[in-house]
C-alpha positions in Angstrom: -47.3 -19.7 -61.4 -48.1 -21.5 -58.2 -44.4 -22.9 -57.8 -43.1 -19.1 -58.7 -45.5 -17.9 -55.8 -44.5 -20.6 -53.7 -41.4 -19.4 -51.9 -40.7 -21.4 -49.2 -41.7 -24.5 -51.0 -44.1 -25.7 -48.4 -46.7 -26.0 -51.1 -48.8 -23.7 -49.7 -49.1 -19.9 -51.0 -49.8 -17.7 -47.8 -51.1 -14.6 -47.3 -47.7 -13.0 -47.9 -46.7 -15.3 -50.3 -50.1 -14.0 -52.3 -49.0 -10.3 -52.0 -45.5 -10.5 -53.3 -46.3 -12.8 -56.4 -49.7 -10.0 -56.8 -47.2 -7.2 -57.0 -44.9 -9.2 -59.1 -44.8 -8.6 -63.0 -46.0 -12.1 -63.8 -49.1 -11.8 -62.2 -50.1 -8.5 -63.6 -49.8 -10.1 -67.3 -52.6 -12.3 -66.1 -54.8 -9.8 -64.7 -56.3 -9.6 -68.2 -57.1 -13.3 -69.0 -61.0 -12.9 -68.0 -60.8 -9.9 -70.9 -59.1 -12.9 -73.5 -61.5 -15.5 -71.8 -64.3 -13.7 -72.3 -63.1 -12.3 -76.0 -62.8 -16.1 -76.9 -66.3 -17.3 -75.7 -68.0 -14.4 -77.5 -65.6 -15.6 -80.7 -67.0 -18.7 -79.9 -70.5 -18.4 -79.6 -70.6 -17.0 -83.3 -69.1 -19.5 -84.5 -71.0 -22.4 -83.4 -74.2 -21.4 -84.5 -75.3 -24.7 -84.2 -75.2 -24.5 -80.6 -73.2 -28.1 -80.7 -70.0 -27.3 -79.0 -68.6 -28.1 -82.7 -67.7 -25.7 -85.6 -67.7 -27.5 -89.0 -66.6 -25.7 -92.4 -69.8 -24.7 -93.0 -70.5 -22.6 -89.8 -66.8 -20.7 -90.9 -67.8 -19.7 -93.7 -71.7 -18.4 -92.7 -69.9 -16.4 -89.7 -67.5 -14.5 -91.8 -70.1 -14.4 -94.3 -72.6 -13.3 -91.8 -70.2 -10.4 -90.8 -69.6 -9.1 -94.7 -66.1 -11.0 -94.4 -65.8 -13.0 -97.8 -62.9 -15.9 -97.2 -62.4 -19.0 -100.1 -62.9 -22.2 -99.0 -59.9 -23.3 -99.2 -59.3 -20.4 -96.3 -62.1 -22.2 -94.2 -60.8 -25.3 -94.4 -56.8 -24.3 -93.4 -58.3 -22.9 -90.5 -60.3 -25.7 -89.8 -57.2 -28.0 -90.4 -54.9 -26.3 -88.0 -57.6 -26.4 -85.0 -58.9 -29.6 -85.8 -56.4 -31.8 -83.3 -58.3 -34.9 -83.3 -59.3 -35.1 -87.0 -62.8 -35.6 -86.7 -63.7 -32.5 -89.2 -65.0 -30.1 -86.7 -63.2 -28.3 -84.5 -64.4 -28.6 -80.7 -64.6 -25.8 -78.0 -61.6 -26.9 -76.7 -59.6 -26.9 -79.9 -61.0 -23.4 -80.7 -59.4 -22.2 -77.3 -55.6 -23.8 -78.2 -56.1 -22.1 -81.8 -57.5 -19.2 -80.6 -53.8 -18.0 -80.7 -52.4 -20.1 -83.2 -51.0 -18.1 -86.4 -53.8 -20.0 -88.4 -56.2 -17.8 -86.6 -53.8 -14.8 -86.6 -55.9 -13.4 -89.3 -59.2 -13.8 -87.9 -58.0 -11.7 -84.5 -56.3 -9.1 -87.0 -60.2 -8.3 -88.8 -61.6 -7.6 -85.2 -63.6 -11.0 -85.0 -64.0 -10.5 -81.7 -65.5 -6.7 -81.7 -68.3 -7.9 -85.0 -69.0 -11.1 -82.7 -69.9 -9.0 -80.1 -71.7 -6.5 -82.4 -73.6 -8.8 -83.9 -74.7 -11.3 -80.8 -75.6 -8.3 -79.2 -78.1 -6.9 -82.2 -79.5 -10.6 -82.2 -80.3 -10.1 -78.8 -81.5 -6.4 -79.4 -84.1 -7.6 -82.3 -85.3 -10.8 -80.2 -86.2 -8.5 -77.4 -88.1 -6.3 -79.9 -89.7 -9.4 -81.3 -91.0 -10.5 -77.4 -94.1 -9.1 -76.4 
């Protein structure tokens, strides 16, 4: 994006420079990355349950569990196998981001993971406040 902004190749993007590549197309497709960023940490955070920064087979299953979503094991671990870049048997935060849009995942985004993720971090959050006094 930089080089497409940059268009008198001084590697510099000025003021101008800013503007037009603002207004341009390319840049409004972006304007809603913070939305996908933030959509994939709260994805995320349900997953890793253990708090680790790694998901293992077992956390899969327990989060779609967790949300009423039944999926085999065998479902788990394709999904696990097509994040899982370095082979280690867990998939990393890192590796979750490059999957995040891989087909592997494409039906975890289609059953609103996202949305329930939300839901359910923010009734966690709603009953631990209760539970405070």
């Amino acid at each position: 994006m930089i080089n497409a902004a940059d268009k008198n190749g001084d590697g510099v993007i000025d003021y101008q420079e800013f503007n037009d590549a603002y207004d341009s197309i390319g840049w409004k497709k972006t304007k809603n990355i913070s939305q996908v960023m933030s959509e994939m940490q709260a994805t995320w955070s349900c997953f890793d349950t253990g708090d680790d920064g790694q998901v293992g087979i077992d956390e899969i299953l327990k989060t779609f569990k967790g949300m009423g979503i039944n999926i085999s094991k065998r479902e788990a671990e394709k999904m696990l196998k097509d994040a899982d870049e370095d082979y280690d048997g867990s998939i990393s935060h890192q590796e979750f981001i490059v999957a995040y849009h891989s087909s592997g995942f494409k039906t975890m985004r289609q059953l609103g993971m996202v949305n329930r993720c939300i839901d359910a971090l923010q009734e966690e959050q709603s009953l631990l406040f209760k539970a405070d006094p």
